[in-house]
C-alpha positions, 0 to 999 in steps of 0.5 A: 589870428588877424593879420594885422596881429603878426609882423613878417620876419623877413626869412622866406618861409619862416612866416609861412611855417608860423601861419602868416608871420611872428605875433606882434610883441613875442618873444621867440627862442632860436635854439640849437648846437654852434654853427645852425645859424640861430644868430643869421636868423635873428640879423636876418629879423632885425635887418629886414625890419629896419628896411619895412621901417621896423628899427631894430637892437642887437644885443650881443654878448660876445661878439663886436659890432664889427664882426657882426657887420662883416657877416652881415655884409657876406649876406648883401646886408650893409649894417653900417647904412642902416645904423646911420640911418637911425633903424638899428642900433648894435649893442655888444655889452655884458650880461649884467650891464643888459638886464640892469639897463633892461629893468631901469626906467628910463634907462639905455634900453628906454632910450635906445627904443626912444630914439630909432622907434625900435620895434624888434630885438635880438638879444644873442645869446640867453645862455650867457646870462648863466654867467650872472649867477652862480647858483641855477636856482636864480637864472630862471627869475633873471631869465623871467625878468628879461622877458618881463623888461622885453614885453614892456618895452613893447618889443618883438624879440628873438633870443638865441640860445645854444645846446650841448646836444642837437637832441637835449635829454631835459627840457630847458626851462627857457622853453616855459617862459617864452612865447613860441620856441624855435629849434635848428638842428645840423644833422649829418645826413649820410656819410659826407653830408650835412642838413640844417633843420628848423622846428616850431616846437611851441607857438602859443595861440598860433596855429603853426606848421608842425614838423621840421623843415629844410634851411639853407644859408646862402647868397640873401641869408637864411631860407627856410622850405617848409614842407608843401601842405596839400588841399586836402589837409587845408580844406582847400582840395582843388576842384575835381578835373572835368572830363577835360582832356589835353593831348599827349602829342601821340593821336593814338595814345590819346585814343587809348586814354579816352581822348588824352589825359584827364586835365590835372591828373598825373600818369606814371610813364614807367620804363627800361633805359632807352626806351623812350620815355623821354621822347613821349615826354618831350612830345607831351610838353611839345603838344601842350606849347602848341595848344598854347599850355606853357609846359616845364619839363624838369630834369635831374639828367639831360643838359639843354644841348642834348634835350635840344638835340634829342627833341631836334631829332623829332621835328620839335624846336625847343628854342621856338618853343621857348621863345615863345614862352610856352617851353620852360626847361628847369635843370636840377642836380640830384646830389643834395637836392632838397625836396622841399625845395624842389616843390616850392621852386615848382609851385613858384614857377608854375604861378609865375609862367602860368604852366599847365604841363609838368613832366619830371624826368626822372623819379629814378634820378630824384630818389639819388638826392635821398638817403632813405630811399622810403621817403621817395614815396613821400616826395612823389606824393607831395609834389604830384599833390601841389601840381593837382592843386595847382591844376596842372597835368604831369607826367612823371617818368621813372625807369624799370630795371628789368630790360626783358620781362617784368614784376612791377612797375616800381619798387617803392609802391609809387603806382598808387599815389598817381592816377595813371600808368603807362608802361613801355618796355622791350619784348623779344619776338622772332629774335628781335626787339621790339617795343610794347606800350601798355596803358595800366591804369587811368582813373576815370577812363575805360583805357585801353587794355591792349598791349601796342607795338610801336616803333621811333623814328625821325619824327617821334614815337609811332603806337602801330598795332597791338601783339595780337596772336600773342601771350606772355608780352610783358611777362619777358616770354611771349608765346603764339596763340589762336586768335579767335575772331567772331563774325556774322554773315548778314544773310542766310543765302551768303553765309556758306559763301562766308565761310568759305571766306572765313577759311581762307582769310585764315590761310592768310593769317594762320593763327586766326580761327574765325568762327560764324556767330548766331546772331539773327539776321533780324536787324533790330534783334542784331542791334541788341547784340552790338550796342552791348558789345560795344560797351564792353570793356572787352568783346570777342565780336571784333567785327560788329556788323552795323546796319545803316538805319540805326548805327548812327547813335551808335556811332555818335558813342564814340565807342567804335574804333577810327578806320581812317588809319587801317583802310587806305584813301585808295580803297576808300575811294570805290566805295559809293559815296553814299555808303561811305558817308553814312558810316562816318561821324564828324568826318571821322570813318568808324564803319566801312560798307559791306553791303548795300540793301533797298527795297524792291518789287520781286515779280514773277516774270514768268507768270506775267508773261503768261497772262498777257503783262509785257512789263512789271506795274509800274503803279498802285493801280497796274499792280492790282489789275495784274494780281487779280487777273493773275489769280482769276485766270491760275485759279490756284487757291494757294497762290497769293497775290502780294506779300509785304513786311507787315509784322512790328518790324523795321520791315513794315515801318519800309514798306510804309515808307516807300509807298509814302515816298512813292506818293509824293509824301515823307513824314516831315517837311520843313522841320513839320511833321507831315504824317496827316497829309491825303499823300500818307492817308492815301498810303497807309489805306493802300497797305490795308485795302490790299489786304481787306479790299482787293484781298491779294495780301493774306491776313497774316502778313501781320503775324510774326510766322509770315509778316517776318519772312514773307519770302518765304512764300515767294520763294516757294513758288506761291506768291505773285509780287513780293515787296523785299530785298533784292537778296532774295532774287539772288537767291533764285538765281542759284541753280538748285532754285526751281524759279532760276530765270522767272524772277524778275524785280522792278521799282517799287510801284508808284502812287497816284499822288507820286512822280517817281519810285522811292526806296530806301537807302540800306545796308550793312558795315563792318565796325570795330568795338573799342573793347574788341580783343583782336581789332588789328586783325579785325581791321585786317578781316574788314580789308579783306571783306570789302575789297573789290576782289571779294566783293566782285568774288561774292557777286558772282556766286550769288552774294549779298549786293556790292558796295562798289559801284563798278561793280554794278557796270562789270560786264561778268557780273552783269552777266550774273546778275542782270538787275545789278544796273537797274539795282545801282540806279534805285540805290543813287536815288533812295532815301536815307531812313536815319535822316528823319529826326530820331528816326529809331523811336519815329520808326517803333511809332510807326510800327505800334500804329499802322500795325493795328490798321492791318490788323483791322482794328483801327481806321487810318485817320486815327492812326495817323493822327496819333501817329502824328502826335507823338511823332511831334513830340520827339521831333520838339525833342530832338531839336531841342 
């Protein structure tokens, strides 16, 4: 229907239940027992009109004009004004006299409408028009004709009409002849207690709002609070929330919520008397007014004086925040609350103070305002349905009876109608209460499944640590249990060192029971392993060993857990800098350094010396004259002059790069790939000539059983020079080693092209997945494993290279590992493999291509040209 077709009634909420206001030219019949306000309601409609310029007539039959006007002045109404004034006109007259006046042309009806313009009528009441015949029969054309007179006139009307009961057995006959039929009912809603109800029962050709609505009659008169009317039944459903978040005031809660709560969403914050709800509450509202979101926080039980106190209590200023109209405290007594009207003052407000934030404490006082404890649901669902709409975040609080253990969160299955559940509640551990937070269920989040002790203090609610070791928290019976915790050695020389340290950490937390993982110690092979587990929802690898050339992306997830928190500054701060940088992401630590890695030169000193070299080469060139005189003097067929990474590994795509780097080339200069310069051609000919050409590297450096593990070989004592890890000479320092005191190890050689040796920056850290079922404890193992004393313990006994750099100038360990400071120095110059742009997929390139120049089945200068190509394409790539 077009707006211009329906005229406003002047009570609030009558027009919005009628779909926008009464049709123009109807007549309305209000009906219901005395004492309903079926007579306000038709003052109301005819005063409101005359002040819109709609002039209206009363017409009553047993009340005077006086008595009228004295009601209608209780109500801020001056009647007396308006008759003055030529828009109302009060007629107190008799049945007959009415319908005589009604059906005359002319008449005192015509006039009357002549004369004020009149617009609206109220003719209060119909039944009285019984009193005009005596027969039944002949009221129904009496009633038809009054109609017939109203409609003429061009008139809307309301007609009152009184009930004998509030649910009549017939159907008035009233009912068939008027254009939309309104009943108001006064029913008793619990022992002391009444309620007015209003119902559209006909409206012909409106759409209407079906169902029966709250009235009230106070200060203003009659308003009527129609029951909300959600998106989804409009056909209006507000937009689907993004994967926008707003913080709950708690950093660490909003960790396990997936950076907070999903924008529009509501979350159940359910919990024993005392436990804290309020206060999270509070700091949610608190976090919203300092991230410039206005925040209401509704309440059935808490006074401003001692919400303020509370809030004061954790460093939060209510007043501030209210004068800077970002806090909005609305109080509300539970006695005889109307939800209907609860929603609509909330909606209002909402529009009014442009709120993002509502808390509502507490559903357990909401549900005092019900007699039927069953529409609690009802009125949860609705009012979490207009704050969705209105694209506010709520966070509604509710209280658990259970003090110790519990079977569920709320009784009348409220858990589903909201899109989150935290639950906080006291546990017995040790003779002592504590308090556990758990989140429950977030829609659209991979929350935290963990169950977190927290504490409350002076500043607020702190989440500490989770209960691990522990079964039984929230069930009210928590019991010890082992913690399993899954860690992997990085080499095969330290791992009977690690377990040894594994036992140990045990001895300081007795219910762990570590266990050493099967990963290879491959690291592309390890990479599998950990990006699964760190998208897992749940992962025994608590602790995942990261390598430093492809943990980045892993890191950039976001689905490993902040170490900022678990490790100290003090701590942090021996680390080399380097290291500690490269396990950071936008200034957050999410891996610590275990150990630090770069290639060398391992060489026989032994062999050298004996055949006349007073040092290691220092180049290309002196590399090669040493090997072959070696070989030509021992005349040993089995001894082999040089074994590099050659196999489709990581491992070649490093000895590539330290030969390209130590020939004065890289493979992009200035945001340009740089991979057909002489400096690489120079390069990658050098690896094959070694082979082909100068013969000192055996053909199957290539193949998978030597091009893997080409210490192997050295380490038997058959090989001459040996480009690898370092770990590989602390292994020969072991007294079982029959090479103890003959291996040396230098820089790897320089080319002719090149000024200095460059190697790469590598190494292992210690991350925690979010999915990790035991992080405290994993956060205490990563502690206990890059710390200066187990650390300085490892490198003494022949462990993998230390992060900390004093360690590298200890005398003792010096002593032990007399390379350790020319070690440190490769280390502060190496180059960071990750730095080059998509350098995981620049890296598998690099393998496919220069592998098949090793292998002799490609020349270097297609090679690399094609390498270049594609290398080109993920450069564009990346950058965008």
């Amino acid at each position: 229907m077009r707006a211009r077709d329906l005229i406003a009634s002047g009570v609030p909420g009558l027009d919005t239940i009628f779909g926008g206001g009464l049709r123009r030219g109807a007549c309305v019949l209000l009906e219901g027992i005395p004492g309903v306000g079926k007579t306000t309601v038709g003052v109301q409609f005819i005063v409101s009109g005359a002040l819109a310029d709609e002039p209206g007539i009363i017409v009553t039959f047993e009340q005077f004009p006086e008595q009228l006007y004295h009601d209608g002045a209780n109500f801020g109404w001056d009647m007396h004004q308006l008759e003055a004034d030529e828009r109302l006109r009060v007629i107190c007259t008799s049945p007959e006299v009415f319908l005589d006046q009604l059906s005359d042309v002319g008449g005192m009806m015509d006039t009357l409408v002549a004369e004020i313009g009149a617009r609206r009528l109220l003719v209060d009441s119909v039944a009285h028009l019984a009193h005009v015949t005596g027969r039944a029969g002949q009221l129904r054309p009496l009633v038809y004709g009054m109609l017939n007179g109203i409609r003429r006139a061009g008139l809307t009307a309301l007609i009152t009409k009184e009930v004998e009961s509030a649910s009549p057995e017939t159907i008035p006959f009233e009912e068939y002849l008027v254009d939309s039929v309104v009943r108001l009912s006064y029913e008793m809603t619990d022992t002391m207690y009444r309620q007015r109800f209003i119902e559209v029962v006909k409206a012909r050709g409106q759409n209407h709002s079906a169902g029966r609505h709250p009235l009230t009659i106070g200060t203003g008169g009659v308003r009527i609070y129609p029951r909300y009317v959600t998106g989804r039944e409009t056909g209006e459903a507000a937009a689907a929330p993004g994967r926008e978040r707003c913080s709950t005031g708690n950093a660490t809660l909003d960790g396990m919520l997936c950076g907070g709560l999903s924008r529009g969403y509501s979350t159940l914050l359910a919990g024993s008397a005392g436990v804290g709800k309020t206060s999270l509450a509070l700091q949610f509202i608190a976090a919203g007014a300092r991230a410039g979101e206005p925040g209401i926080f509704l309440t059935f039980e808490e006074d401003h004086a001692k919400l303020t106190d509370l809030a004061a209590g954790f460093g939060i200023d209510l007043a501030e925040l209210q004068s800077s109209d970002t806090f909005h405290l609305m109080r509300r007594s539970p006695l005889h609350l109307l939800p209907e009207q609860l929603v609509q003052e909330v909606t209002e407000a909402i529009k009014r103070l442009g709120v993002r934030r509502v808390v509502v404490d507490s559903l357990t006082d909401l549900s005092m305002s019900l007699t039927d404890q069953r529409r609690l649901r009802e009125v949860v669902f609705v009012l979490s349905e207009a704050l969705h709409d209105a694209g506010v975040t709520s966070l509604f609080t509710t209280e658990v009876p259970e003090l110790f253990g519990q079977t569920y969160v709320t009784s009348e299955h409220i858990s589903i109608i909201v899109d989150g559940i935290i639950l906080m509640k006291y546990v017995e551990m040790e003779s002592e209460i504590q308090r556990a937070l758990s989140v429950l269920k977030m829609r659209g989040c991979d929350h935290d499944k963990g169950i977190w002790r927290y504490t409350i203090d002076g500043s607020g609610i702190h989440i500490r640590n989770r209960f691990e070791g522990t079964r039984g928290v929230l069930g009210g019976s928590p019991t010890p249990m082992p913690i399993t915790l899954s860690v992997r050695s990085f080499t095969e020389f330290d791992e009977a060192l690690n377990d040894e340290l594994l036992r140990r950490f045990s001895q300081l937390y007795p219910r762990v029971q570590p266990v050493s993982l099967t990963i290879p110690y491959n690291p592309d092979e390890v990479f599998e392993t950990v990006r699964a587990a760190s998208q897992s929802s749940a992962t025994s690898l608590s602790v995942a060993p990261l390598c430093m050339y492809w943990m980045r992306d892993l890191l950039a997830s976001r689905r490993f857990l902040s170490l900022d928190s678990i490790v100290t500054q003090a701590e942090l701060n021996v680390h080399m800098p380097e290291l500690l940088e490269s396990g950071q992401d936008n200034g957050t630590l999410y891996a610590m350094p275990a150990m630090a890695l770069c290639g060398v030169l391992l060489y026989r000193k032994d062999l050298l010396e004996e055949h006349g070299f007073t040092h290691p080469p220092r180049t290309w060139a002196e590399l090669i004259e040493q090997a072959q005189k070696i070989l030509a003097n021992e005349n040993n067929p089995s001894l082999i002059g040089l074994q590099f990474p050659g196999y489709t590994y990581e491992g070649l795509t490093t000895s590539f790069l330290q030969n390209l780097w130590s020939n004065g080339g890289d493979v992009v200069v200035d945001g340009q790939v740089a991979l057909q310069s002489e400096n690489a051609l120079q390069a990658l000919r050098h690896m094959r000539d070694l082979i082909f050409t100068q013969q000192l590297a055996p053909q199957n450096v290539t193949t998978a059983s030597h091009g893997l593990e080409p210490q192997a070989d050295f380490l038997a004592g058959r090989t001459i020079f040996l480009v690898m890890l370092p770990n590989v000479a602390q292994a020969c320092q072991r007294e079982s080693s029959h090479l103890r005191g003959k291996v040396g190890i230098a820089p790897h050689p320089i080319g002719p092209m090149g000024t200095e040796s460059i190697t790469f920056l590598g190494g292992w850290h210690y991350g925690i997945p979010l999915g990790a079922r035991a992080p405290e404890t994993a956060g205490h193992f990563i502690r206990f494993m890059t710390s200066y004393e187990i650390q300085r313990e490892r490198s003494l006994r022949g462990g993998p290279m230390p992060t900390i750099a004093d360690l590298y100038t200890d005398p003792e360990v010096v002593a032990f590992n007399p390379d350790y400071p020319l070690l440190r120095r490769l280390l502060k110059t190496a180059r960071k493999r990750q730095d080059i742009p998509g350098y995981s997929q620049v890296s598998r390139l690099i393998q496919a291509h220069l592998h098949k120049v090793l292998t002799g089945d490609t020349e270097p200068e297609a090679a690399l040209a094609d390498l270049a190509e594609e290398v080109r394409f993920v450069l564009e790539k990346v950058q965008g």
